[in-house]
C-alpha positions as CSV (number, residue, x, y, z in Angstrom):
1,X,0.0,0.0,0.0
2,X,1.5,3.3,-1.2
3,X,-0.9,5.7,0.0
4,X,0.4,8.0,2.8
5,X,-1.1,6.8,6.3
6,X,-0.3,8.5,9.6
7,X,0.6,5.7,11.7
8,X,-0.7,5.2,15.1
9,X,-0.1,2.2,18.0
10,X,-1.8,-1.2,17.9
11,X,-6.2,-0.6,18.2
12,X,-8.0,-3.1,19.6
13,X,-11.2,-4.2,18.0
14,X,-14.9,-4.4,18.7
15,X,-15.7,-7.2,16.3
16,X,-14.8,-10.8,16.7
17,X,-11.3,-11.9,15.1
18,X,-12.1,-13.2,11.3
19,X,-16.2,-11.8,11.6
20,X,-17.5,-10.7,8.9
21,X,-19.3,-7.1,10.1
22,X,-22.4,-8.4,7.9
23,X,-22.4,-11.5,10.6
24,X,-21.5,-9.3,13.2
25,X,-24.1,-8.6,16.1
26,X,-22.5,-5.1,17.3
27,X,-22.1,-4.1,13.9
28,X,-25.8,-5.6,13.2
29,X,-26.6,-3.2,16.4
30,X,-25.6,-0.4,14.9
31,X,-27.1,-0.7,11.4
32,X,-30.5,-1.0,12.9
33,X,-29.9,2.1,15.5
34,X,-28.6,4.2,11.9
35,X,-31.8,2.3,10.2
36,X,-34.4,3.6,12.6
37,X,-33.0,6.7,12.7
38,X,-33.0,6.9,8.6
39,X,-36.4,5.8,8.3
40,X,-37.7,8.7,11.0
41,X,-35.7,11.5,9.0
42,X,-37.8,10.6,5.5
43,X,-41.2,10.3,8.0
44,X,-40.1,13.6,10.0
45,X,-39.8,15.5,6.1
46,X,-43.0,14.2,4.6
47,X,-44.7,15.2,7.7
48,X,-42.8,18.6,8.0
49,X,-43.6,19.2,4.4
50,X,-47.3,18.2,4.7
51,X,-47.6,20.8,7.6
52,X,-45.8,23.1,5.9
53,X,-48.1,22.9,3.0
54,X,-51.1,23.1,5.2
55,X,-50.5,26.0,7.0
56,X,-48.5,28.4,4.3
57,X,-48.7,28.8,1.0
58,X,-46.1,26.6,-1.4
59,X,-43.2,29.9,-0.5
60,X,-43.7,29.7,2.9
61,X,-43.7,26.0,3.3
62,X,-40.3,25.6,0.7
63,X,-38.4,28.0,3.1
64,X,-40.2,26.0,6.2
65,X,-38.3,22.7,4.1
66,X,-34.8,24.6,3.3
67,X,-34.2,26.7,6.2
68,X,-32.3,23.5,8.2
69,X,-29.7,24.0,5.4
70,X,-28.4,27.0,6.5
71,X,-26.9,25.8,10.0
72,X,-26.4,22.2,9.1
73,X,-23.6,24.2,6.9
74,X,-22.5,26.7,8.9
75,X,-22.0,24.3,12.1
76,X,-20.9,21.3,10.6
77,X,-17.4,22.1,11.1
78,X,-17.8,22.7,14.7
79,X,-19.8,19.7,14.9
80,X,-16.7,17.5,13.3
81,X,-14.9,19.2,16.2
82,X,-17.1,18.3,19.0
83,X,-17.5,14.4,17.4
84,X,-13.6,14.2,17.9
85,X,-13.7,15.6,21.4
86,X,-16.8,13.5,23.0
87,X,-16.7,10.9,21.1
88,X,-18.9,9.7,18.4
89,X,-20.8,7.8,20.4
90,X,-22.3,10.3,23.0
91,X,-22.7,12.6,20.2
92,X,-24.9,10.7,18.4
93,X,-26.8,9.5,21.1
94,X,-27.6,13.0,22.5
95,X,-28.5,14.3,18.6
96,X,-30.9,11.6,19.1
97,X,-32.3,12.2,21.8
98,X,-32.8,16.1,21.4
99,X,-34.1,15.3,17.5
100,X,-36.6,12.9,19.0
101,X,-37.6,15.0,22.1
102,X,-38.2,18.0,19.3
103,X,-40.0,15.9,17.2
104,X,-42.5,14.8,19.7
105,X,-43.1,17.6,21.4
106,X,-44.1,19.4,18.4
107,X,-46.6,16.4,17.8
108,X,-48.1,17.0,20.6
109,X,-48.7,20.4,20.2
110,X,-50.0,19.8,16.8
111,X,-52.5,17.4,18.7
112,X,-53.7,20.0,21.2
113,X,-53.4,23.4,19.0
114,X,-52.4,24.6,15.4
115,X,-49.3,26.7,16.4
116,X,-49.1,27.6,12.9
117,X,-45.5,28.3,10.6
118,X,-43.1,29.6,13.2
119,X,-43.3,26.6,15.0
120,X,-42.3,24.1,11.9
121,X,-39.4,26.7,11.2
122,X,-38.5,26.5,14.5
123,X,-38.1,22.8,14.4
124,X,-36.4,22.7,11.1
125,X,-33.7,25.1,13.0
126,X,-33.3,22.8,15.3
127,X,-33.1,20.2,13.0
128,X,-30.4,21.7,11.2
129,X,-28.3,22.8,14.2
130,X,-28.8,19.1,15.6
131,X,-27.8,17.7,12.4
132,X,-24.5,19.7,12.2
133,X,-23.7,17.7,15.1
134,X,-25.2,14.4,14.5
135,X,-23.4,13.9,10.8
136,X,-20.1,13.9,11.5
137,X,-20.5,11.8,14.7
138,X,-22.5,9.1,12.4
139,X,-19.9,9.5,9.9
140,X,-16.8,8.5,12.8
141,X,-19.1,6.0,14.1
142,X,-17.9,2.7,11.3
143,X,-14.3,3.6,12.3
144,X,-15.5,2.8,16.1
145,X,-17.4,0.1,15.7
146,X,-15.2,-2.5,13.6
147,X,-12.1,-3.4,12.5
148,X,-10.6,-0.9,9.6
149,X,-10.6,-4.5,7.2
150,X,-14.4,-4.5,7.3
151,X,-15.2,-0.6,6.7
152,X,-15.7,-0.9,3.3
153,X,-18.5,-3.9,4.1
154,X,-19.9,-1.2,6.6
155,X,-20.0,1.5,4.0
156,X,-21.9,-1.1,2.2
157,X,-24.5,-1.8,4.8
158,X,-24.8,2.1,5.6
159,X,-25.7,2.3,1.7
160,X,-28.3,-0.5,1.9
161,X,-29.4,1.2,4.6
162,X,-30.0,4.5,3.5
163,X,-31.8,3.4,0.1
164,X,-34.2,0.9,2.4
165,X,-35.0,3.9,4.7
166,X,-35.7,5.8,1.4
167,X,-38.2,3.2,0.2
168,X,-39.8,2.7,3.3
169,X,-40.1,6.2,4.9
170,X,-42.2,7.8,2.5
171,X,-44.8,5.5,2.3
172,X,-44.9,5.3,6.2
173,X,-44.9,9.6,6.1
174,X,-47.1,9.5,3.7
175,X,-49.5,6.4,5.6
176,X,-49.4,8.4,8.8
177,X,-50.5,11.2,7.8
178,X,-53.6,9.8,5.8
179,X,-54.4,8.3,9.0
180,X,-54.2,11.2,11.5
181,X,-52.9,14.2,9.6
182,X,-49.4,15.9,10.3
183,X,-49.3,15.1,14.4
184,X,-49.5,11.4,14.0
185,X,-46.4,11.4,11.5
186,X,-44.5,13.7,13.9
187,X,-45.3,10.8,16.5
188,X,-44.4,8.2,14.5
189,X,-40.7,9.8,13.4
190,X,-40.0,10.8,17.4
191,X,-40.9,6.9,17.9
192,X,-38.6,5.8,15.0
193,X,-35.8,8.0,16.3
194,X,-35.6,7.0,19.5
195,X,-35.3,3.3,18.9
196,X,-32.0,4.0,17.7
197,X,-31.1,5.3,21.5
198,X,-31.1,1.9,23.0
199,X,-29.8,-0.1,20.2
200,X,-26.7,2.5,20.1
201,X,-25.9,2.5,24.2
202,X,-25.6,-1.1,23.4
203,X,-23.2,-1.4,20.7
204,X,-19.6,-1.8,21.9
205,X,-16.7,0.7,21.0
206,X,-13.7,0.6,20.1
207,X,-11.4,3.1,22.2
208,X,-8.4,5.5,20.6
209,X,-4.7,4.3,21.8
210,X,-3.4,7.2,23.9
211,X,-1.6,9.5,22.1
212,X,-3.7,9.5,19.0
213,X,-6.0,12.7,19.9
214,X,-4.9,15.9,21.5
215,X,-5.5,16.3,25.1
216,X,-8.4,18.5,25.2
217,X,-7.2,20.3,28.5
218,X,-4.7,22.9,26.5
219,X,-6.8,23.0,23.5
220,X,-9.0,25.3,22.7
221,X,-12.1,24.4,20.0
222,X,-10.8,26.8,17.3
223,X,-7.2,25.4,17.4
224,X,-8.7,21.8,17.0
225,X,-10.5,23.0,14.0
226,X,-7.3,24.8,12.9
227,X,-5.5,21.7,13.5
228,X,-8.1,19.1,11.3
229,X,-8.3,21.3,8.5
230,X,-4.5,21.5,8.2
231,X,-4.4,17.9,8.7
232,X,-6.4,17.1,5.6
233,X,-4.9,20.1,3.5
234,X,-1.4,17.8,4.6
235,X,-2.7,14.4,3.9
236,X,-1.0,13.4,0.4
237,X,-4.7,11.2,0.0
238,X,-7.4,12.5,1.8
239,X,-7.2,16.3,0.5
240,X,-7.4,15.3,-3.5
241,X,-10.0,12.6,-2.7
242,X,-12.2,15.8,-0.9
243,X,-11.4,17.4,-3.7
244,X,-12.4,14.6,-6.3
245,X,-15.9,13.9,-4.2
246,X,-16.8,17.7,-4.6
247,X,-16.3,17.3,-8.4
248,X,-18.0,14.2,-8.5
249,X,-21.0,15.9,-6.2
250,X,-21.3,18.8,-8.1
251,X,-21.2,17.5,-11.5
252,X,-23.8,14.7,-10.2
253,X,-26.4,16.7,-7.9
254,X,-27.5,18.5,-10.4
255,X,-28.7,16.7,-13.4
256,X,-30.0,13.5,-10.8
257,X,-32.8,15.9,-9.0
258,X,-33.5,19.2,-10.6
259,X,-32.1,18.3,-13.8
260,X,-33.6,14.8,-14.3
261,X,-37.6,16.3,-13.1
262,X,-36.9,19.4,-16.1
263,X,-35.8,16.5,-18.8
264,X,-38.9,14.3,-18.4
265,X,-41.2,17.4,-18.5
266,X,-39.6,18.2,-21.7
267,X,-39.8,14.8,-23.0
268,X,-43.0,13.6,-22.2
269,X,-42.3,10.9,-19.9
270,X,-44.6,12.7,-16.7
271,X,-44.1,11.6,-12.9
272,X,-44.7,8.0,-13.7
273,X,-41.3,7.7,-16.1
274,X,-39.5,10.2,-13.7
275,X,-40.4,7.5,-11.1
276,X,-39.6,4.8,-12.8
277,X,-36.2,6.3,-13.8
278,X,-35.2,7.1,-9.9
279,X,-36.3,3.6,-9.2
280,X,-33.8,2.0,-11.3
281,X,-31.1,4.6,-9.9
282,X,-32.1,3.5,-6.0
283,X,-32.1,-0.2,-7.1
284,X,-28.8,0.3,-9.1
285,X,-26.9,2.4,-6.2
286,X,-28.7,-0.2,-3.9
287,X,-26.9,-3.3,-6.0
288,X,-23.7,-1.6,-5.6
289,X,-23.9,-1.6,-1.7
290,X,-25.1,-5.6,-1.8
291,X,-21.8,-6.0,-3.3
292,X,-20.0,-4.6,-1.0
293,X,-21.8,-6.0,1.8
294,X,-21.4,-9.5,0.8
295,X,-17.6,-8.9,-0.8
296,X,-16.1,-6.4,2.2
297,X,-13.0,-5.2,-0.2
298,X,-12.1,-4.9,-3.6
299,X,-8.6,-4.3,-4.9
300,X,-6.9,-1.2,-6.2
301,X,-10.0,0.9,-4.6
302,X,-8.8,4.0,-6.0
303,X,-8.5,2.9,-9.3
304,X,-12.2,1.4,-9.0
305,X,-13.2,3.9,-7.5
306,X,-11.3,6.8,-10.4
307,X,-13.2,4.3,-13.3
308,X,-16.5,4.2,-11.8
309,X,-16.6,8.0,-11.3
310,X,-15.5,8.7,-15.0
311,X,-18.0,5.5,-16.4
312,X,-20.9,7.4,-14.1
313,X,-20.2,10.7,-15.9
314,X,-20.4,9.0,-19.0
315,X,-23.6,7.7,-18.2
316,X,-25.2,11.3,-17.1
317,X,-24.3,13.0,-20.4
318,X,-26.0,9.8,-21.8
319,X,-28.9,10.0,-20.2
320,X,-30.0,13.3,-21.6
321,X,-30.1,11.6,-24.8
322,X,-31.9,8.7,-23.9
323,X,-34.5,8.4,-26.8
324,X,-37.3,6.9,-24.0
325,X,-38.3,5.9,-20.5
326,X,-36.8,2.4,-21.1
327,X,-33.5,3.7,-21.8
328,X,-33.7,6.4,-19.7
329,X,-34.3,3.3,-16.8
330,X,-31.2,1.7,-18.4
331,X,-28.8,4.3,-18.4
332,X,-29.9,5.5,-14.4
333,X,-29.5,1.6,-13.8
334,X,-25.9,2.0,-15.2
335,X,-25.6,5.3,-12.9
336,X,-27.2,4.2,-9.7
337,X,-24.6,1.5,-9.9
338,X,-21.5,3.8,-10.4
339,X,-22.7,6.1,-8.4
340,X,-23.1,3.9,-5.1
341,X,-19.9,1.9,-6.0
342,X,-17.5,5.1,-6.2
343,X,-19.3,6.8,-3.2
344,X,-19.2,3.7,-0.8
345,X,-15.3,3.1,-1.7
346,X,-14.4,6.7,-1.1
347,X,-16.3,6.7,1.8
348,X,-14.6,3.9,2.9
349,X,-10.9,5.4,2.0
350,X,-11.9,8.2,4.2
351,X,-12.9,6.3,7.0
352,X,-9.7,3.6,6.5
353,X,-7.3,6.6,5.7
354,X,-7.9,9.1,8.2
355,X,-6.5,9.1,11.9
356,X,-9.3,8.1,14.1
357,X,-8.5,11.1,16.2
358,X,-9.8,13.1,13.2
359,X,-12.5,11.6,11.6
360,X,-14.7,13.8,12.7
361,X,-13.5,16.6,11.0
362,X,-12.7,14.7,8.2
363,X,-16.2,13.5,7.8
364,X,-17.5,16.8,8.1
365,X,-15.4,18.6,5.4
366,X,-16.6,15.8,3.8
367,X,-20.3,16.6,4.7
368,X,-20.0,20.5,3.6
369,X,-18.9,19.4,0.3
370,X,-21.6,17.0,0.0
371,X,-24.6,18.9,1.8
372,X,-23.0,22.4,1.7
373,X,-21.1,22.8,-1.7
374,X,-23.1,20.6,-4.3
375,X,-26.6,21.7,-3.6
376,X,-25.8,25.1,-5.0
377,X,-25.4,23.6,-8.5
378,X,-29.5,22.6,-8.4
379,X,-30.7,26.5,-8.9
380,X,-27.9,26.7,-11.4
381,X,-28.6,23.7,-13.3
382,X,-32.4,24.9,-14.0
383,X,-31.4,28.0,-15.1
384,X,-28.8,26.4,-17.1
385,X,-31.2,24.2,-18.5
386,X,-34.0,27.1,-18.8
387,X,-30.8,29.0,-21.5
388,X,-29.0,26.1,-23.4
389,X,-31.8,23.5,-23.3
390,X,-31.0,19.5,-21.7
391,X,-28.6,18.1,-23.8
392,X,-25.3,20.8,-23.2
393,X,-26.4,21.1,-19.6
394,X,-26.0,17.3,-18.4
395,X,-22.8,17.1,-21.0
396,X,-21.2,19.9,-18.6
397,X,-21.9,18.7,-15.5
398,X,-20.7,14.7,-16.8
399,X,-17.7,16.5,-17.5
400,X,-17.2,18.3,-13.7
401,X,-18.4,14.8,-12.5
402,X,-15.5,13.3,-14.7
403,X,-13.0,15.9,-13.4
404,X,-13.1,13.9,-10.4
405,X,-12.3,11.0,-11.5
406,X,-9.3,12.8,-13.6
407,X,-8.0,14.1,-10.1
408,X,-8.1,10.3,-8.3
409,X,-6.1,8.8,-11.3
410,X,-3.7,11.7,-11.7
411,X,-3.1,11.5,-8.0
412,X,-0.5,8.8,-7.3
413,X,-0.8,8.1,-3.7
414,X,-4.6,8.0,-4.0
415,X,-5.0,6.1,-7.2
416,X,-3.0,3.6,-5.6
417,X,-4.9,3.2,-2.2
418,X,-6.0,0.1,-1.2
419,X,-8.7,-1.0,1.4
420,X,-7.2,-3.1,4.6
421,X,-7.5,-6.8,3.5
């Protein structure tokens, strides 16, 4: 392995010797607390957007939905730093706990009264200033619970994850609040949360060797975010592979939401084809974490992981081409597939290249990118699309997303990383 590593004493593990994380009860543990608390995000949204929509008109209830952004951005860097210095654990158990407590008690006010706007924005506040916490900590989390040879089966399971609480929270949301309006789906994403409480208090942890993180006791908050941010900008892998996600993220965000709702308007297809097109993306993204999970490593991980970005870019320029909905469900197969594969193995890199001590703030430079940066190009995109029309619009942003791919393979140290075998 050629990749630069800072090297650290001996860890000892939370996972059996040989276990396969997939076969292992802790890491099982953890997946459901992260599933649980998945699945009551995507209820908590259909039912902040349904109350939203009932209480506002559609202006007031899209800045009820995008208001969290703001301080999930601004904080997340500070919330990398507080991961590092509490530990992931504690972090994400308390982001729990305050996100379910929130979410419940605004259910029961909905039950009693109609409090009316200010109390949905004041909850998506929340939301967003718990969440700038609660990321990073979940992102530290894999590094914790097994052995660094099975993060990239983790980073799997996490992607199987997600995509299942995808499927399954909408039409829970959406369920809920047929049956007893907003409150009830409130209750029923407070309930969803805090399962994940007990489930996480009894996962085991690993512990960081002394002398891997900073005594906290001459360090001040700013210095340790000073400190992780020069440690990336330093780290002959982790600094181009940030830089590589961001292209990858801002070439990708775009066309896959925004982008992809303009095209089948234009084309014909209607909600039904623009459903079936995100279906084969999920299912395809969704493959590429079964792999993983069932696999746990494959060789020359950059390189896989350079290829896949630059064959997913391909297929986004494609799929502004695509002559129909079956295509178009072929090509966001092909995507889906790339897509997860690349984003699960640099996940995994971060996680397997960074010093635990600083994972936290790795995974929330990481997280601004992803959440911060790459959103921005969704406004642009539209109006992109509204001026040059489908077709040149998806060509550019396949060729930002295929910058990052350019950047892993010109990159030596990180095109020839490998995963821990």
């Amino acid at each position: 392995m050629t990749a630069t590593v800072i090297p650290g004493p001996a860890r000892t593990t939370a996972h059996a010797p040989g276990k396969a994380a997939h076969r292992d009860g802790n890491v099982l543990r953890w997946l459901g607390a992260y599933t649980s608390s998945m699945i009551g995000d995507n209820v908590y949204y259909i039912a902040l957007s349904w109350a939203a929509v009932q209480a506002g008109s559609p202006s007031q209830a899209g800045l009820v939905m995008s208001v969290s952004a703001v301080p999930r951005a601004l904080l997340m860097l500070g919330g990398g730093v507080i991961a590092d210095r509490f530990g992931p654990r504690k972090v994400v158990i308390g982001s729990d706990a305050v996100r379910c407590a929130a979410v419940l008690a605004v259910a029961a006010l909905l039950f009693a009264a109609s409090p009316g706007l200010w109390l949905l924005a004041l909850l998506a506040v929340v939301f967003g200033i718990v969440d700038a916490v609660f990321m990073p900590a979940v992102g530290a989390l894999p590094a914790r619970v097994t052995g660094r040879d099975q993060l990239a089966r983790v980073q799997g399971m996490r992607g199987l994850a997600i995509r299942s609480a995808n499927v399954l929270g909408a039409p829970l949301g959406g369920l809920a609040v047929a049956l007893g309006g907003a409150a009830t789906a409130f209750a029923l994403a407070g309930l969803l949360i805090a399962v994940s409480v007990p489930l996480l208090i009894s996962v085991r942890m690993r512990e960081l060797p002394p002398g891997d993180a900073a005594d906290p006791a001459d360090r001040t908050a700013w210095r340790d975010l000073l400190d992780g941010l020069r440690y990336i900008r330093g780290h002959r892998v982790l600094a181009p592979l940030i830089a590589a996600i961001a292209l990858g993220d801002l070439g990708f965000v775009g066309p896959l939401n925004v982008g992809l709702t303009l095209l089948a308007d234009r084309r014909g297809w209607g909600a039904s084809g623009m459903g079936w097109v995100l279906a084969a993306f999920g299912v395809g993204a969704g493959a590429a974490g079964l792999l993983l999970t069932l696999r746990g490593r494959l060789p020359r991980a950059g390189t896989v992981a350079a290829v896949a970005i630059l064959g997913g870019s391909v297929a986004i320029g494609a799929l502004a081409f695509a002559p129909g909905v079956a295509a178009a469900v072929g090509v966001a197969l092909v995507i889906g597939l790339l897509a997860g594969l690349s984003g699960a193995l640099c996940g995994a890199l971060l996680q397997t290249q960074s010093d635990p001590a600083y994972l936290g703030r790795v995974t929330a430079v990481g997280g601004i990118v992803s959440l911060g940066l790459a959103p921005l190009s969704m406004p642009l995109t539209a109006a992109a699309i509204g001026w040059w029309g489908t077709g040149p619009v998806f060509v550019t942003s396949a060729a930002v997303c295929g910058l990052g791919g350019v950047l892993v393979l010109c990159v030596r140290d990180l095109r020839r990383a490998e995963l821990p075998g």
